[in-house]
C-alpha positions as a printed Julia matrix, in Angstrom:
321×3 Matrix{Float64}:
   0.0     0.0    0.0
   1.17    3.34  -0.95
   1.72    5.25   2.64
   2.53    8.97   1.29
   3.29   11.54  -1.32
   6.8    11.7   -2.9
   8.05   14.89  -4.06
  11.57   14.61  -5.15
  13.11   14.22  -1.48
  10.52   14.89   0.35
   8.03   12.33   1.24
   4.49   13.65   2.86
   2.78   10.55   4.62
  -1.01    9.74   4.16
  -1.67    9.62   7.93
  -0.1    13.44   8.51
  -1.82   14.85   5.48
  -5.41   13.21   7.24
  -4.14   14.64  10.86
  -3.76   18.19   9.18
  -7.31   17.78   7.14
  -8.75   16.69  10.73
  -7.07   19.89  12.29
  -7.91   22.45   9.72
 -11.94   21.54   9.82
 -11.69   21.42  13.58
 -10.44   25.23  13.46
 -12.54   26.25  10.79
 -15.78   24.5   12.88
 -15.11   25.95  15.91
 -14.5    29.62  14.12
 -18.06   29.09  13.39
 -19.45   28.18  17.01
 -17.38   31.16  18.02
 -19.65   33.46  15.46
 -23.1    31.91  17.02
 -21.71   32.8   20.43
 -20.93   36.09  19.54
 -17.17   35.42  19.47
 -14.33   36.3   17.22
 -14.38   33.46  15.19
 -11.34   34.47  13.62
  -9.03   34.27  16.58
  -8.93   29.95  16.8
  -6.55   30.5   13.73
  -4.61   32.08  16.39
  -5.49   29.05  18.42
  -4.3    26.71  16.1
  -0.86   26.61  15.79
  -0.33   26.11  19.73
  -2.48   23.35  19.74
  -1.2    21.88  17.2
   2.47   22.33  18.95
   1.37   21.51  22.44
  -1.22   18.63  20.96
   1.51   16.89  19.27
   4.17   16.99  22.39
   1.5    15.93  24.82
   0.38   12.45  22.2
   3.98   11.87  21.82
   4.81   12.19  25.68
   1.48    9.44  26.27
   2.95    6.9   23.45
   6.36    7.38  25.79
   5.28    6.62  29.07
   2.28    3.81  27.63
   3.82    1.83  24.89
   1.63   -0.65  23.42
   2.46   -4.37  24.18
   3.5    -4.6   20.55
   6.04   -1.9   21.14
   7.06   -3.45  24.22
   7.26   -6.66  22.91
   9.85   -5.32  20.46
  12.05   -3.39  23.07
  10.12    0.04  22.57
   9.36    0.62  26.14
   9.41    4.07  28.39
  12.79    2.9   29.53
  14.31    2.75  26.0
  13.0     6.14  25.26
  14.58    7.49  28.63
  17.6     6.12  27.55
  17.76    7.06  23.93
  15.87   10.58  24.06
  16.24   11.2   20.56
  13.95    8.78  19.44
  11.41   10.68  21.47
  11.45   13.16  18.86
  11.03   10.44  15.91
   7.54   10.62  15.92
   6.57    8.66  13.43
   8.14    5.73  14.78
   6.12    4.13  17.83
   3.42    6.75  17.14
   1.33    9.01  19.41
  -1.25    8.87  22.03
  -4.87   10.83  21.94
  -5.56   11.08  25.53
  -2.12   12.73  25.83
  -3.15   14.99  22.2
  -6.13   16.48  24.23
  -4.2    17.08  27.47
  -1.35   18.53  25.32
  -3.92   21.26  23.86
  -5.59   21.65  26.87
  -2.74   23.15  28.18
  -2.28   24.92  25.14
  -5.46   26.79  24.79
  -5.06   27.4   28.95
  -1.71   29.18  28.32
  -3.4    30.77  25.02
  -6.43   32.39  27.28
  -4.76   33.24  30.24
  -2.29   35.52  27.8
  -4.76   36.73  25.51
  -7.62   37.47  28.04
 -10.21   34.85  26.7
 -12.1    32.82  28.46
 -11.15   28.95  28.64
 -14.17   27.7   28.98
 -15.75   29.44  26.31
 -13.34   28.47  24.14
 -12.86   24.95  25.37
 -16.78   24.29  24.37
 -15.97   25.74  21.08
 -13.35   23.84  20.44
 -14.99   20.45  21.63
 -17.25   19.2   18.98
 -14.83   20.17  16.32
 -12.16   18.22  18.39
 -14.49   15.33  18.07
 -14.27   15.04  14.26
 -10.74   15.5   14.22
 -10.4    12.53  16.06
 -13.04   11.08  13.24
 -10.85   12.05  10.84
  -7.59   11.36  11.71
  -8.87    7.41  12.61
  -8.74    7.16   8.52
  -4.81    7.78   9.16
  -5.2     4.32  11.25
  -6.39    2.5    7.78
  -3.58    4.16   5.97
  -1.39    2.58   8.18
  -2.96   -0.38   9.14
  -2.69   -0.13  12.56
  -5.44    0.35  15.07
  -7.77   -2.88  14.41
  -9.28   -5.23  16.54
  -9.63   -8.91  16.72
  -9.74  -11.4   13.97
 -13.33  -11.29  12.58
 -15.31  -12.79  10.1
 -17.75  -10.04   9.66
 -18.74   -9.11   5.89
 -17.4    -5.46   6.75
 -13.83   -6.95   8.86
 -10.7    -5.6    6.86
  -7.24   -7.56   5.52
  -3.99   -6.79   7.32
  -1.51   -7.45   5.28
   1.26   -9.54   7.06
   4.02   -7.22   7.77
   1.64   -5.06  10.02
  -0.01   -8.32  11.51
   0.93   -8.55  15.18
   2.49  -11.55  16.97
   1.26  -14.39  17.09
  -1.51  -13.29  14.27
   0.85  -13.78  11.64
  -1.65  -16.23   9.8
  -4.97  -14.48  10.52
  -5.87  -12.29   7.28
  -9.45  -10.21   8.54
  -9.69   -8.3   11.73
 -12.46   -5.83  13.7
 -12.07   -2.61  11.96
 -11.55   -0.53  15.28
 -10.29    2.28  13.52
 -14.34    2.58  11.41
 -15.99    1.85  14.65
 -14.19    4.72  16.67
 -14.8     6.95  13.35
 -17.92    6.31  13.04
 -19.11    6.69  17.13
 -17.04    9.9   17.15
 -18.93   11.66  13.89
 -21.97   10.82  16.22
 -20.05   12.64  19.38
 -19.23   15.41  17.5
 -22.86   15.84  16.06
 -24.51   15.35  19.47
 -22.26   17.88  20.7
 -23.15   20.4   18.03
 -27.12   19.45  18.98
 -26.78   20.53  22.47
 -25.14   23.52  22.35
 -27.73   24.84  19.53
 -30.58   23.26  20.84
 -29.93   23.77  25.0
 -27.98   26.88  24.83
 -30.99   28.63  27.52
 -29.67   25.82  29.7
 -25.82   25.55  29.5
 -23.35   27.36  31.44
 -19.57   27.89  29.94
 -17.78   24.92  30.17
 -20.63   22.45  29.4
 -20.08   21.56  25.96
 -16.35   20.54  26.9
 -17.34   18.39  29.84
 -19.32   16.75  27.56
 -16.82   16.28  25.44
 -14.61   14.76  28.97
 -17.72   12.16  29.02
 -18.75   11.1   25.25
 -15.21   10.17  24.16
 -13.82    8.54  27.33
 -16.98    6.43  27.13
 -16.58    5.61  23.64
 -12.72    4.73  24.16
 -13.52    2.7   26.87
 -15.35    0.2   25.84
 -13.73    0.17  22.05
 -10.61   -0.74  23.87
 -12.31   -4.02  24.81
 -12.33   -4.79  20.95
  -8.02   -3.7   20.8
  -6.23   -6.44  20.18
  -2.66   -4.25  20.91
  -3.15   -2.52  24.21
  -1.3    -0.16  26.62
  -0.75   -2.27  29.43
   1.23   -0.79  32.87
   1.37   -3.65  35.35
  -1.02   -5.78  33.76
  -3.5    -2.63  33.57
  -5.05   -1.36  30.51
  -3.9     1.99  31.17
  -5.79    3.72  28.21
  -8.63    1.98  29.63
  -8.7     2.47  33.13
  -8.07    6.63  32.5
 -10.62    6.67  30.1
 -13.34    5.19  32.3
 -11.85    7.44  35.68
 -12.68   10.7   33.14
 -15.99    9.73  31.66
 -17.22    9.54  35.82
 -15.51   12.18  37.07
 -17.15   14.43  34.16
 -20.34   13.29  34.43
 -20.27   13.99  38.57
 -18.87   16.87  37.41
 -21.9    17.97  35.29
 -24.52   16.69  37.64
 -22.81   18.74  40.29
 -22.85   22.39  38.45
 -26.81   21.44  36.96
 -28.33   19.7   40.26
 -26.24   20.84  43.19
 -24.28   24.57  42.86
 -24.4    26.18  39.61
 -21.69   28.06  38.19
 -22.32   31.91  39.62
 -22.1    33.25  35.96
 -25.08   32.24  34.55
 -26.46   30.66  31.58
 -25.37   30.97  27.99
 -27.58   33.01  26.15
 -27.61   34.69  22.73
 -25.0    36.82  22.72
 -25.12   40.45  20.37
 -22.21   40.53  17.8
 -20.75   43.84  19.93
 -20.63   42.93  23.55
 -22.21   40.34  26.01
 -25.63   40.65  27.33
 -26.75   39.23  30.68
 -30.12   38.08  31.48
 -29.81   37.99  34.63
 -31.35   34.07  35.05
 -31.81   32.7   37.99
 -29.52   29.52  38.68
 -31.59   26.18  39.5
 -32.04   25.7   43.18
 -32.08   29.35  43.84
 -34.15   32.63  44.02
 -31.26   35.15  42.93
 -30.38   36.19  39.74
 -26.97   36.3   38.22
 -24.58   38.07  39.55
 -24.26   40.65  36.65
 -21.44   42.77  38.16
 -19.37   39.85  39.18
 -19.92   38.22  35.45
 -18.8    41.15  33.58
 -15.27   40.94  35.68
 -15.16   37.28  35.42
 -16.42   36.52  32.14
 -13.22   37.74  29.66
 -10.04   37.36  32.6
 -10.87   34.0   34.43
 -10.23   31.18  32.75
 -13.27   28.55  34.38
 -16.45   29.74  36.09
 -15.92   28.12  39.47
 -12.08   29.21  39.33
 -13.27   32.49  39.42
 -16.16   32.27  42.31
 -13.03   30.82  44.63
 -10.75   33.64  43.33
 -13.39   35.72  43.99
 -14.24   34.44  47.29
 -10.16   34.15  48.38
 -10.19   38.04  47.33
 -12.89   38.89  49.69
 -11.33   36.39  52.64
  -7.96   38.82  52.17
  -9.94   42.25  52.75
């Protein structure tokens, strides 16, 4: 199978060109939930190129410190990577890690906000469904490379491996679970659910929403995919990818049931927001008679990056006066 594009010298892989295609309609997808917010859509080009940067470190780090058995199997473990640094930076040999990819640009967009005055959250939920797709995407890079499949099947839709990519002690099984279509397929769905909610319950989200969901759709759909992976991370006999996956997915949705059932976020619902400025509507949060806090949101809204980071920065302010 041809893996890339040769020009003279240079040769541009298949599986980067489909990461970059993944990245670029992320951008250009959140740009446009930016615009229904009321946002500069135009700054996430900004955006891009440190996620990208800090995306890419962060995968790499997660393939270093959770090599596949596969990898490990063939000497590629954290301790040869330790030892040999350089090939850290040979990234496409071994190959990357997701859950590290989001934590990467996590980071990213936090350093991006905190310098540029944004708010994380906003932009987080933004960012999410987008995110989701890119991960569709770039799963297509996994069929490039055949890599990424799941046990031997003999489904009408399984897929050929062809030998040299087989893994050990597979070396005569031809068809396999197409992990790679199932994850592509389940996150398309992610990402559209995610675009649903934030159009259709936009009265009823506060900043920060759309990303937790994010934090519980594809944890749960990694989790129990990685049931079907026939080459997992294992540290001490633990799925590692696994167990992480499923600690997110229920922390996030405790999470969510906290700030909807128990304490809402002081700053309020999103609400349609005018092209020149942010209007408050001064709801009132569930459980409670008040209305938003109006002049505490119009502080907090821009210059603190999470809604209950600011109520305890607020609240540590007040404790100091």
């Amino acid at each position: 199978m041809i893996d890339g594009i040769t020009i003279g010298p240079l040769t541009i892989k298949f599986y980067a060109l489909i990461i970059l295609a993944g990245a670029l309609f992320a951008a250009w997808l959140a740009s446009k939930n930016a615009k229904d917010f009321g946002r500069e859509g135009d700054r996430v080009w900004d955006i891009l190129p440190i996620l990208l940067i800090m995306g890419i470190i962060g995968a790499r780090l997660w393939h270093v410190f959770t090599p596949s058995a596969s990898n490990a199997a063939e000497g590629i473990t954290t301790q040869f990577y330790l030892s040999n640094p350089i090939e850290i930076l040979k990234t496409w040999k071994g190959g990357l890690g997701i859950p590290g990819g989001v934590i990467g640009g996590v980071i990213g967009l936090l350093i991006y906000t905190i310098f540029s005055k944004q708010s994380f959250a906003e932009w987080a939920d933004f960012l999410a469904p987008g995110l989701l797709f890119a991960q569709a995407i770039g799963r297509w890079g996994n069929f490039v490379n055949q890599e990424l499949y799941g046990g031997p099947s003999d489904l009408p839709w399984a897929i050929r491996i062809d030998p040299v990519h087989r893994l050990r002690g597979f070396e005569n099984v031809e068809r396999y679970h197409p992990l790679f279509l199932y994850e592509f397929l389940l996150n398309a769905l992610g990402g559209v659910f995610l675009l649903f909610a934030a159009r259709k319950w936009r009265e009823k989200l506060y900043r920060g929403d759309i990303f937790i969901m994010y934090l519980i759709v594809y944890p749960t759909i990694r989790f129990f995919l990685e049931f079907l992976r026939l080459d997992p991370s294992p540290i001490n006999d633990i799925n590692i990818n696994q167990t992480v996956m499923g600690i997110i997915a229920v922390l996030a949705f405790l999470w969510m049931l906290y700030r909807h059932f128990i304490k809402a976020p002081k700053s309020g619902h999103y609400e349609l927001i005018d092209k020149e400025g942010i209007e408050v509507s001064g709801m009132a949060a569930p459980g409670s008679a008040e209305s938003v806090d109006t002049e505490f949101l119009a502080k907090a809204m821009i210059n603190d990056p999470w809604p209950e980071l600011a109520e305890m920065t607020e609240a540590m302010k007040k404790m100091g006066k």
